[in-house]
Every structure is written in structure tokens, then in C-alpha cells.
N, C-alpha and C positions, 0 to 999 in steps of 0.2 A: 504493500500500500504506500502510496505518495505522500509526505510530511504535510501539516497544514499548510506550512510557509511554501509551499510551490503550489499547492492550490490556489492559494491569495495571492502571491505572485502570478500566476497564470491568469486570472482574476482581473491585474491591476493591466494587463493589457486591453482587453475588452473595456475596460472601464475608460480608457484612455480614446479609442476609436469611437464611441458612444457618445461620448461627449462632443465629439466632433456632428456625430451621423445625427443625434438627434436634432441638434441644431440646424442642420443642414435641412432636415426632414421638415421642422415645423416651423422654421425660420427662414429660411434663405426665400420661399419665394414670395412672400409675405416682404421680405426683403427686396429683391430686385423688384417688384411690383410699385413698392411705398416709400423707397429709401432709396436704391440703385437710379431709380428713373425707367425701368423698361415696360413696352406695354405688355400683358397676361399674355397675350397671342405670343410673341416674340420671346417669354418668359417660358411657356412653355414647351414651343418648341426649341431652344435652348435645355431643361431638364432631361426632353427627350432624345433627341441629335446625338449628345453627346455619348449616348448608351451604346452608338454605333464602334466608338473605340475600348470601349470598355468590354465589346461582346471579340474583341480581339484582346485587348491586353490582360484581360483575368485568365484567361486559358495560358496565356503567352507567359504569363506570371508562374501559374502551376507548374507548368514544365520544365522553367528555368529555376524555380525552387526545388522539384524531384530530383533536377541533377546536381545542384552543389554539394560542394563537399566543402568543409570547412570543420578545424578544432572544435566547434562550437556546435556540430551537428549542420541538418540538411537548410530547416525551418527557422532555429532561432536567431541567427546572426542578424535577419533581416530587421527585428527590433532597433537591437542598434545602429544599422545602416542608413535605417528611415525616418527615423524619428524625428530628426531634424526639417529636414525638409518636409515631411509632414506638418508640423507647425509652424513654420514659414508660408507654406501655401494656405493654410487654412486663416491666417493673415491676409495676405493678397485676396481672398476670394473675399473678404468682406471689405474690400477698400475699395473707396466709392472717387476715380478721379473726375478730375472736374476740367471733363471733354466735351463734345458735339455726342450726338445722342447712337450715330455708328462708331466712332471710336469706342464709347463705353460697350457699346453690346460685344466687339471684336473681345475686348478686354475681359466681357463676363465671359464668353469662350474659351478663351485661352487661359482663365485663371482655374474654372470651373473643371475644365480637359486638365490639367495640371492636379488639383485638385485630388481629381479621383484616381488618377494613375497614381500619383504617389501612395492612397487610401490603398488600390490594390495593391503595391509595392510592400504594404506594410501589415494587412490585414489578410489576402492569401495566405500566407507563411506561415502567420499567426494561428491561422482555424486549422492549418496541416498538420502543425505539431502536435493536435489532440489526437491525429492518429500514431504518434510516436511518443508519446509517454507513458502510454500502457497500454497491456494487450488484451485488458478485462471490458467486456461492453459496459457492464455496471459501473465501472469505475469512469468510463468515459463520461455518463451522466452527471458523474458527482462532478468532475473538472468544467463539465459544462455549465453546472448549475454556478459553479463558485464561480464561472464568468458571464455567467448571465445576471446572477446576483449582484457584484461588481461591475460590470455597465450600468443597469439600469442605476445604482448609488451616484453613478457619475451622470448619467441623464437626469437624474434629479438634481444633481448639484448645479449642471450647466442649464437646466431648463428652469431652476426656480431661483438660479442667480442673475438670468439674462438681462429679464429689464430693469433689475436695479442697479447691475451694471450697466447698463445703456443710460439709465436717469441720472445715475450718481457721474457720472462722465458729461452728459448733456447738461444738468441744470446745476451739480456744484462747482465744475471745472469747466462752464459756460462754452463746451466744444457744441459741433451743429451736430445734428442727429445724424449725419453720414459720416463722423468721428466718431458718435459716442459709440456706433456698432465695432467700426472697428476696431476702436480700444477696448472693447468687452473681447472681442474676442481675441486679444494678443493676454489678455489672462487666463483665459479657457488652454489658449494653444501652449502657453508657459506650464501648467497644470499637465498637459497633455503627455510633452517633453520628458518629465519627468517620470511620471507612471510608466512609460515604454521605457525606460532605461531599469525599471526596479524589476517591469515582467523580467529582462534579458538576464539579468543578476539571480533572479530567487528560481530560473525555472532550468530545465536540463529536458534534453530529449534519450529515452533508456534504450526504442528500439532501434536496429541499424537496417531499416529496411531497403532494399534495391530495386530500382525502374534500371531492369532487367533490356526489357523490350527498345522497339526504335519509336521515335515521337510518331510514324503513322500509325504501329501498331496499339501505342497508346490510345490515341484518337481513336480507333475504331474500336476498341472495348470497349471506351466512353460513350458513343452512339450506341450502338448493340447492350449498352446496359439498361435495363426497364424497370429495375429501382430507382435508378440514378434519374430517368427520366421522368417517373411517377414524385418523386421528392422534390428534383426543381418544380416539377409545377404546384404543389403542394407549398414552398420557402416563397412562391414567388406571391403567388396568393395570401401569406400571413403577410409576407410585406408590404402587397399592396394594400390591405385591409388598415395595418398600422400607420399606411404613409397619407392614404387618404382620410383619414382622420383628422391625423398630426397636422399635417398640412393645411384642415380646415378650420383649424381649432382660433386662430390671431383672427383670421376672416368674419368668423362664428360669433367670438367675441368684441371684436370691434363694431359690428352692423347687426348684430341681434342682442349680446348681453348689454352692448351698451358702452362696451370697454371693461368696467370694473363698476361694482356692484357692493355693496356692504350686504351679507347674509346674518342672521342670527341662526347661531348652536346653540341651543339650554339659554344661556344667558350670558353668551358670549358672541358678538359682533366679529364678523371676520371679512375680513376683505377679498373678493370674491373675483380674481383675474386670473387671464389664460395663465402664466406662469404659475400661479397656485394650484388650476384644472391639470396641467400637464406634469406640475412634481408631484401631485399629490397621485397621478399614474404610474410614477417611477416608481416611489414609495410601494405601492399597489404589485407592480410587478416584481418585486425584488420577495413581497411574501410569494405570491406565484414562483417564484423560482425556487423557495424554501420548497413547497409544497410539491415539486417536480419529482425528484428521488422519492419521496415514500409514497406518492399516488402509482408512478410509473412499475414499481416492486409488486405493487399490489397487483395492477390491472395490465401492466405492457406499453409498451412504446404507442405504437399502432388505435387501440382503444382509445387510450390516452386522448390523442391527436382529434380523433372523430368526436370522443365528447366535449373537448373544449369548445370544436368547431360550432356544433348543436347550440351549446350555451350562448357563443356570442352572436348566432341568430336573433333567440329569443331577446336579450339585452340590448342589444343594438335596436333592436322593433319598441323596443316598450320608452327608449329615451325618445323617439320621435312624439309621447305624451307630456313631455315635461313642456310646464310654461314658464319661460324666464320671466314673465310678470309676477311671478309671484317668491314668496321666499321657500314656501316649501318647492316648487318646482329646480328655483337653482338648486336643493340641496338636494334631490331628488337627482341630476344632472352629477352633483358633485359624486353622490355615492355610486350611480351607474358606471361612471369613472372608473371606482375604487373595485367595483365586481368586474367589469367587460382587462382594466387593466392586470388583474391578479390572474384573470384567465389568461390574457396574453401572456404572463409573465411564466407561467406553467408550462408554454406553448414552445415557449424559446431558447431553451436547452434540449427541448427534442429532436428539434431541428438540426441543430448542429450535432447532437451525438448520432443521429440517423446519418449524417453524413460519414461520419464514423464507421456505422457498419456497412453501409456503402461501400465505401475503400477495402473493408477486411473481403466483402463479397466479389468486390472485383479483382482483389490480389487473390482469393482464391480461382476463383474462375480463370484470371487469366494469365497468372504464376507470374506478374508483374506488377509493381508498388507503384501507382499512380497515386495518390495521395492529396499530392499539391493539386495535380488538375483537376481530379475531384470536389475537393475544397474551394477552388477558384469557380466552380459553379455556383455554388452557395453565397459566396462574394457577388458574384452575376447576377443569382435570382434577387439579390438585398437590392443590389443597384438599381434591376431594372423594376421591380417593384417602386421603389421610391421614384423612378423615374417619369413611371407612367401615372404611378399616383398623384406623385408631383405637375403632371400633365393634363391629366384628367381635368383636376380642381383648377386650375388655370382654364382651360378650354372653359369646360364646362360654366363659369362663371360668368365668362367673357361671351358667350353666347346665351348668358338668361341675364345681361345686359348690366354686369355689376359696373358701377361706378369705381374707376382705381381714385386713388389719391396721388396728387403730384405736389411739389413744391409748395405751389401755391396756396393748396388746399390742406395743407399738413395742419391748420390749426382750426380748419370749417367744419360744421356738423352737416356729413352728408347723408341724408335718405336716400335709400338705393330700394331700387322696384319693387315690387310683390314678388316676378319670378326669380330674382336673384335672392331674395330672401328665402322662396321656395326651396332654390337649388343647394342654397348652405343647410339647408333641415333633412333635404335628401344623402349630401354628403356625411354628416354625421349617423342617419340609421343606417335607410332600408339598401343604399349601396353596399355599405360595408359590410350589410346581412348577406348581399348577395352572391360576395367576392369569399364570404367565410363557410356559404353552401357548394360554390364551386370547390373548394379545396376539401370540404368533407368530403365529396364522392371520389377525386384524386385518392384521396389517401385510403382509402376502402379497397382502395386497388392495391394498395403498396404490398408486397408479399413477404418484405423482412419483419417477422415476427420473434415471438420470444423464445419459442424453440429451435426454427431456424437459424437464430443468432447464436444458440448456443452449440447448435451443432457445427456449424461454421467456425466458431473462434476454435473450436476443438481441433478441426482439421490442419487447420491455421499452423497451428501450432506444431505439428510434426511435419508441414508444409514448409515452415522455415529452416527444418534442419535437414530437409531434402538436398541434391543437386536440384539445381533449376531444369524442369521440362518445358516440354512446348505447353503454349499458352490450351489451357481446355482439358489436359489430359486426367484423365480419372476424375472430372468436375460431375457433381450429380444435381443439377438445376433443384432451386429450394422449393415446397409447392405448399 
């Protein structure tokens, strides 16, 4: 078994990318819309476009992490190599220069493409090395949980420090509001810096697995895999569910809560803004991720997946009753939160240890350690999730006729339509009810269960002390 301190270590790296991604997710396009200057249309497709390099360099990234070799193992050097420029970039993409309105878009491209190359650069690697720390599937879960537990602490930290970073930068140290973002986020990216250098210090990879085969033969496992295939569409679905949310939530509450709101608890007044809606999710997920190891023990990977799915149907349909006019309706909003988030939070170590037995299924199957490229899909499906969901809400807005806000208007009370209003009540339920029914039936499909996983890490096992065969030989398909 793995010491605590490399669990928390292993931990502090997720917590470190999360803080970035969440902000990305619930921020940036609420950002370039209101702060950057660019129109929804041109906003979105910018989140979208950019997916198109990404659906090259996370692959590109796997296979160039399968082959290195380094004192340090295959996975983990790349903490330290990236880190840097990691937060550097995530700097850059929130500086807002003061060009003509094509220079800034070029610049949102090129900082945004920079951006996420580095994110893959530093996050591939990262979700690889869970398949080289141990060869227990159980044990995978737990190292997932500690980092899914550990991100979401740091989504909470960066999403319920945001805008009083951004106020205390704007209204004590009198910067304009396309300063204050970006000095909120050179303290986020400072914070960032640091946790990737403590994951590379406290964490070691144990197995010394080999990508045996040649990069096409890789590739064509990869396709011919129907786990792997049924999984991404399943990572790609909870992502999009999370993004389109996330993403509606600044919108949600600017033009329907109101901005912020005072609610009463018992006899306590609380200040009722998206920063407090979205940490008090973090919060929410991080028990969800407690609760992931002992429900999973009980009922299985697989089950698991399908009833969370189920649930946040149901929760997601029943917030489309809340009325922000009233106090128990926010707090009825607020606690919807607290349930739809703790489900999520359950939801999001299984993902990644699924990817996990993926890898073990495919090195059995095809008597070669693809790992990182495997993993770089899961990176993929995160991306393009948030990308399209980041898209969607943009589109979709911008055709039920929302009102942006620009310079001008940064300080005006603007009334936006009935259908734009409409369409932020639809992002919040019955879409994301819908994006969480597609991915149940996906996953009904998925065939890696808790037997077959045990029977597979067995083989495994006396599979690595074999000479290497040709890829397939004595493989008996799981059923």
C-alpha cells in the first residue's frame, strides 16, 4: 500500500490543474464576453476551434510521455518541466491588451492554443502515472479519490477567492477591471506553481511498464478498443454536463439572481453570489469524493456511474422549480447545489480510475503499455466537453438574443429578453438532465466490471513476467 504522503502528494497535483480548469470553465467566457471585449458568437467559436489542436496534441502528448525514459520514471518529470510555463500562460490568457478589437481576438487564440497545450503538456502525464503507481484496481480508486478530493479543495479555493480577488485588486488598488482579473489570476497561477513542484517531490512511479509496440500499432489498439471508446463518450458527457452549468452559472446570476442577493439560514443572513453557489459545489464535491471508495466497494465501478447518472436527472429537473424571488427558493437552489455537486463529486474518480482499467485491458489485450495515450483521451474528452459546453452557452444565448455587456455598459442595469432568460433556466436543468441521460445509456454499455477487472489485473500480473508476445495472443475478450 502507498504512504499517505504520496496520496496527498499525488493529490496536490490535480488540485493545482483544477484550479486552473475551473476557472477556465466558469470564468473565462463570462470573461472574454464582459471583460476581454469579444462578441458570444466569436467567443464561442474560439472555445470551440481550438479543440481542433488539442484533438492532435493530447494523443501526441501520450505517446511522447509512453516513450520517455528518465531517473525520474516515464510520467513524472513532466510536473516539473511544466509547471512553469503552465503558470505563465494561464497569466497571459487573462491579460486583457489594449488593441483594435482583431488584434485582441488573434491574441485570445494564441494565448488560449498556448494555454491548453501546455494544460496537456502537464496534465497527460499526470492522469498516466495513476496507471504506474500500483497494480491494485482498488487502490487506483483511492489515489483517484485523494485527487479528486484535492482538486475540487483547490476549485473551491480558486472559485470562492475569485471575485474578491478581482474586487480587492479593482476597488482597493483602484486597477480597471481588465487588471483586476488578471492580477487575480497571477495569485491563483503563483499557488499553482507551487503544488506541481510538491506533487513531483512526494510522488514516485513503482511500475516499469513498456510500449513495446510501434506508434501505429498503438493507434490501432486504441481504435479497436470498445471500452476505451464507450468511456470517452461517457468522461465526455460528465464534462459536458459540469461545463455547461459552470459556465452558466456568472450569466445565471448576473441577469436572473440579480448579481448577489442576501438569503436568511435560521437566523443568519448570508450573502448569496455565484462565487459562494460554485465553492459551496466544490465543498459539495470533495464529500462526493469521500463517499466514492466505500459506495464503489459496495456496488462496483459501473453501477456506481449509472446511479449517479439517474440522480442528477431527477435534481437537475426539480431546480428548474426554484424561484429566485423568493428566499426559500435561493436556498432551495443553494442546497440543489450541494446534492447535484456531491453526486458529481462521486462521479469523478471513477472516471479516471476507469481509465485505469482501460490501460490494464488494453496492455493485456494487446501485450503493449499505452498508458499515456490512453490517458490523453480522458484529457481530450475534459477538453472537448468544456469546449463544447463552453460553446453551447455562448451560441445558444447569442441566438435567444442575450444582451453582452461592453465597456460602456459595465456599470448599467441591463434587462435582457424573456427568451434569453428562458434559455439560462434551460441551461441550468433540463439540458444538463439530458447530457446526464445520454451518458447513462453509454455507460450500460461499458463491459469492464468488477469481476472482469479482477480477473484481468490477475493475468496482468504473470503477463508482466512473461517475454513479450505478439499483441492478442492467449487474450480471452471480457463479456
Amino acid at each position: 500500500m502507498a504512504p499517505l504522503s504520496e496520496k496527498i502528494g499525488y493529490g496536490f497535483g490535480d488540485m493545482a490543474s483544477s484550479m486552473f480548469w475551473k476557472v477556465f470553465s466558469y470564468y473565462l467566457p463570462f470573461f472574454y464576453a464582459n471583460v476581454f471585449g469579444i462578441s458570444l458568437i466569436d467567443t464561442g467559436v474560439l472555445l470551440l476551434v481550438t479543440r481542433i489542436w488539442d484533438a492532435v496534441s493530447d494523443p501526441m502528448m501520450g505517446v511522447v510521455a509512453d516513450r520517455t525514459k528518465t531517473r525520474w520514471g516515464k510520467y513524472r518529470p513532466y510536473l516539473l518541466w511544466v509547471a512553469a510555463p503552465f503558470s505563465i500562460c494561464g497569466i497571459l490568457l487573462f491579460t486583457t491588451p489594449e488593441w483594435g478589437y482583431a488584434a485582441k481576438l488573434v491574441w485570445a487564440y494564441v494565448t488560449y492554443i498556448l494555454m491548453m497545450t501546455v494544460y496537456t503538456g502537464i496534465n497527460v502525464p499526470y492522469g498516466a502515472m495513476l496507471g504506474v503507481m500500483t497494480d491494485n484496481s482498488q487502490e487506483k480508486t483511492v489515489f483517484s479519490s485523494f485527487r479528486m478530493f484535492f482538486a475540487y479543495g483547490g476549485s473551491f479555493i480558486a472559485l470562492f477567492a475569485w471575485d474578491p480577488l478581482c474586487s480587492l485588486f479593482q476597488d482597493s488598488f483602484g486597477f480597471s477591471i481588465q487588471s483586476s482579473w488578471q492580477f487575480a489570476m497571477i495569485v491563483i497561477a503563483s499557488c499553482c506553481f507551487i503544488l506541481f513542484l510538491l506533487c513531483f517531490r512526494l510522488t514516485c512511479e513503482k511500475l516499469a511498464t513498456v510500449s513495446s509496440a510501434s506508434l501505429g500499432s498503438d493507434l490501432k489498439a486504441l481504435v479497436t478498443n470498445k471500452p476505451w471508446w464507450l468511456l470517452n463518450g461517457a468522461s465526455l458527457c460528465f464534462n459536458l454536463f459540469n461545463t455547461v452549468r459552470g459556465a452558466t452559472v456568472a450569466f445565471f446570476f448576473a441577469d436572473i439572481i440579480g448579481g448577489e442577493q442576501h438569503i436568511l439560514l435560521f437566523s443568519f443572513s448570508i450573502l448569496f453570489y455565484s462565487g459562494l453557489f460554485l465553492g459551496v459545489g466544490e465543498v459539495a464535491n470533495m464529500v462526493g469524493v469521500a463517499l466514492a471508495v466505500p459506495i464503489t466497494n459496495k456496488i462496483g465501478k459501473k453501477p456506481t456511474f449509472i446511479m449517479v447518472d439517474a440522480l442528477l436527472i431527477v435534481f437537475s429537473v426539480i431546480f428548474f422549480t426554484c424561484s429566485p424571488a423568493t428566499n426559500a427558493g435561493l436556498l432551495l437552489m443553494l442546497l440543489l447545489q450541494v446534492v447535484i455537486s456531491v453526486l458529481t463529486g462521486v462521479m469523478s474518480p471513477l472516471v479516471w480510475s476507469m481509465y485505469a482499467d482501460v490501460s490494464d485491458y488494453s496492455e493485456l489485450k494487446y501485450r503493449t503499455a499505452s498508458t499515456g495515450l490512453i490517458f490523453s483521451s480522458a484529457s481530450m474528452a475534459q477538453k472537448f466537453g468544456g469546449a463544447i459546453g463552453g460553446a453551447a452557452v455562448m451560441w445558444l444565448l447569442h441566438g435567444c438574443g442575450y444582451i453582452e455587456r461592453t465597456d460602456e455598459t459595465q456599470s448599467m442595469q441591463i434587462t435582457q429578453p424573456g427568451s434569453a432568460i428562458e434559455c439560462l433556466w434551460m441551461l441550468m436543468t433540463f439540458i444538463p438532465a439530458g447530457v446526464a441521460l445520454l451518458s447513462m445509456i453509454i455507460v450500460w454499455l461499458y463491459p469492464l466490471g468488477t469481476s472482469q477487472m479482477n480477473d484481468i489485473v490477475e493475468k496482468l500480473k504473470v503477463q508482466r513476467m512473461e517475454p513479450v508476445k505478439s499483441p492478442g495472443d492467449e487474450f480471452v475478450e471480457p463479456v
